[in-house]
C-alpha distance (Angstrom), angle and dihedral (degrees) to the residues before:
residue distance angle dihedral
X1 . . .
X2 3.95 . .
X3 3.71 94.0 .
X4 4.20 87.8 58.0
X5 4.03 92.5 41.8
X6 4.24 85.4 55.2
X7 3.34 89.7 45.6
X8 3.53 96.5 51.0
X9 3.85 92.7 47.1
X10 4.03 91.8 47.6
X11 4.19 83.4 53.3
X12 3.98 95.1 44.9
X13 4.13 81.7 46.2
X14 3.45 94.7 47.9
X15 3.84 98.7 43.5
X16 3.93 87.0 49.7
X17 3.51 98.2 47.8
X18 4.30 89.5 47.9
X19 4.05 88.5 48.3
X20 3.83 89.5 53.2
X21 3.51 99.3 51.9
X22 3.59 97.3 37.3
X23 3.83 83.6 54.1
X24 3.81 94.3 49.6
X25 3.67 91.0 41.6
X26 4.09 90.2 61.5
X27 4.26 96.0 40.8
X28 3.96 87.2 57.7
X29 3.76 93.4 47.0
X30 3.52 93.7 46.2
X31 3.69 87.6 47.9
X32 3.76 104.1 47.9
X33 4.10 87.3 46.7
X34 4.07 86.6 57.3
X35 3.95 86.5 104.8
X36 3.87 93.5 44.9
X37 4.07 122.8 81.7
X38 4.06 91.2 -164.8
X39 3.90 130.2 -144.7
X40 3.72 91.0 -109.9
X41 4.10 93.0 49.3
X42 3.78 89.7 57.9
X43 3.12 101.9 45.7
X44 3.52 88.1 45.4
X45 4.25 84.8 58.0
X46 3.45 127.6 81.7
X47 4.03 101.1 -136.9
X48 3.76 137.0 138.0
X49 3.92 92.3 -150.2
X50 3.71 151.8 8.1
X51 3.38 97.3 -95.7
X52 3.85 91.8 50.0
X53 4.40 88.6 49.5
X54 3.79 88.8 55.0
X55 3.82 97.7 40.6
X56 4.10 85.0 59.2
X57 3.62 103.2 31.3
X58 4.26 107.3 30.5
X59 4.10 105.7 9.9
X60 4.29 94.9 173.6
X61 3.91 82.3 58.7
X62 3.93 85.2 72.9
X63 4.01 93.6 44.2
X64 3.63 97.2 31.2
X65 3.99 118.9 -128.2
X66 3.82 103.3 -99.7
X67 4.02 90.3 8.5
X68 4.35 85.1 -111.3
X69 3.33 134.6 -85.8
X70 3.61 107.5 -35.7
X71 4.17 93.2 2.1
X72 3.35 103.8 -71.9
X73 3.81 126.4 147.1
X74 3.62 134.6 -106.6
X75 3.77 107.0 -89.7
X76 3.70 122.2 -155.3
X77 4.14 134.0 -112.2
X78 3.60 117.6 -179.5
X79 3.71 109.6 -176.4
X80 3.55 94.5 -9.2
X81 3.76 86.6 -68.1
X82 4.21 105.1 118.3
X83 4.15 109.2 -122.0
X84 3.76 108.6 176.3
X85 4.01 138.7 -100.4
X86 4.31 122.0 -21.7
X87 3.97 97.6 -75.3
X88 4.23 86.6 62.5
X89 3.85 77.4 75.9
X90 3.51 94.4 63.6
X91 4.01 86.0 73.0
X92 3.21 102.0 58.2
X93 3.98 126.2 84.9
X94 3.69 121.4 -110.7
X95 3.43 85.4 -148.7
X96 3.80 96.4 69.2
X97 3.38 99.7 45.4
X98 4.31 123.7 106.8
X99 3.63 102.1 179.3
X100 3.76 138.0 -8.5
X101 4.17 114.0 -139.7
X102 3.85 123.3 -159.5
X103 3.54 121.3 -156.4
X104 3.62 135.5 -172.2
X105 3.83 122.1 -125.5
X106 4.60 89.5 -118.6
X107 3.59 85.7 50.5
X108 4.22 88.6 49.5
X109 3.83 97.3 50.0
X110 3.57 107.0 97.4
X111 4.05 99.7 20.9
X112 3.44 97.2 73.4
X113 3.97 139.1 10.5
X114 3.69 93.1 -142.8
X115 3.56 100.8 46.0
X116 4.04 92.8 37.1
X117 3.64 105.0 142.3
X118 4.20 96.6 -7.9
X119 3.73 115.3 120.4
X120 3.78 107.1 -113.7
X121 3.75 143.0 -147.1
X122 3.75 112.1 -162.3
X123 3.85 116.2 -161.1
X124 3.86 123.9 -159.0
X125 3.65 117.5 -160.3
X126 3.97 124.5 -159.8
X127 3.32 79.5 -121.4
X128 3.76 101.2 75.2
């Protein structure tokens, strides 16, 4: 009768203990991909265009968190080729894109000169 009471308290510890860290294992990944629109979210999405994908899925990508360094917009990469404010998203077809990135304006000020301290929105295409 002891032997089956320990072994039922080493299962309920066990079971506990693999629920916990199955559950922090998910919040972090979740977390980290925060600044990621994946493949399988937009094609999950009914949208026509970017902007339309990240109005549903990631809305503060459009208004930016803190509005940048000194309030400035997000501005817009697609490819790694520079395109212009939010509403250049508008052009281009949800249909193409793989992933959508968001980056923060500290994380942008020694990548490029252009983007140096903007909040930006990088969009991959398929096309890439």
């Amino acid at each position: 009768m002891h032997a089956a009471r320990t072994l039922a308290l080493v299962l309920v510890t066990l079971t506990t203990t693999a629920c916990a860290t199955a559950s922090t294992g998910t919040r972090r990944v979740v977390s980290q991909r925060h600044n990621v629109i994946s493949f399988q979210e937009i094609v999950e999405e009914r949208a026509s265009s970017a902007y339309d994908l990240i109005e549903k899925l990631r809305p503060f990508y459009l208004r930016g968190r803190t509005g940048g360094l000194m309030g400035a917009p997000p501005i817009v990469y697609m490819d790694d080729i520079l395109l212009g404010d939010v509403t250049e998203l508008r052009g281009i077809n949800a249909r193409d894109v793989l992933e959508i990135r968001y980056v923060r304006g500290e994380e942008m000020l020694f990548r490029s000169q252009e983007a140096s301290g903007h909040q930006v929105i990088q969009v991959v295409t398929r096309r890439n």
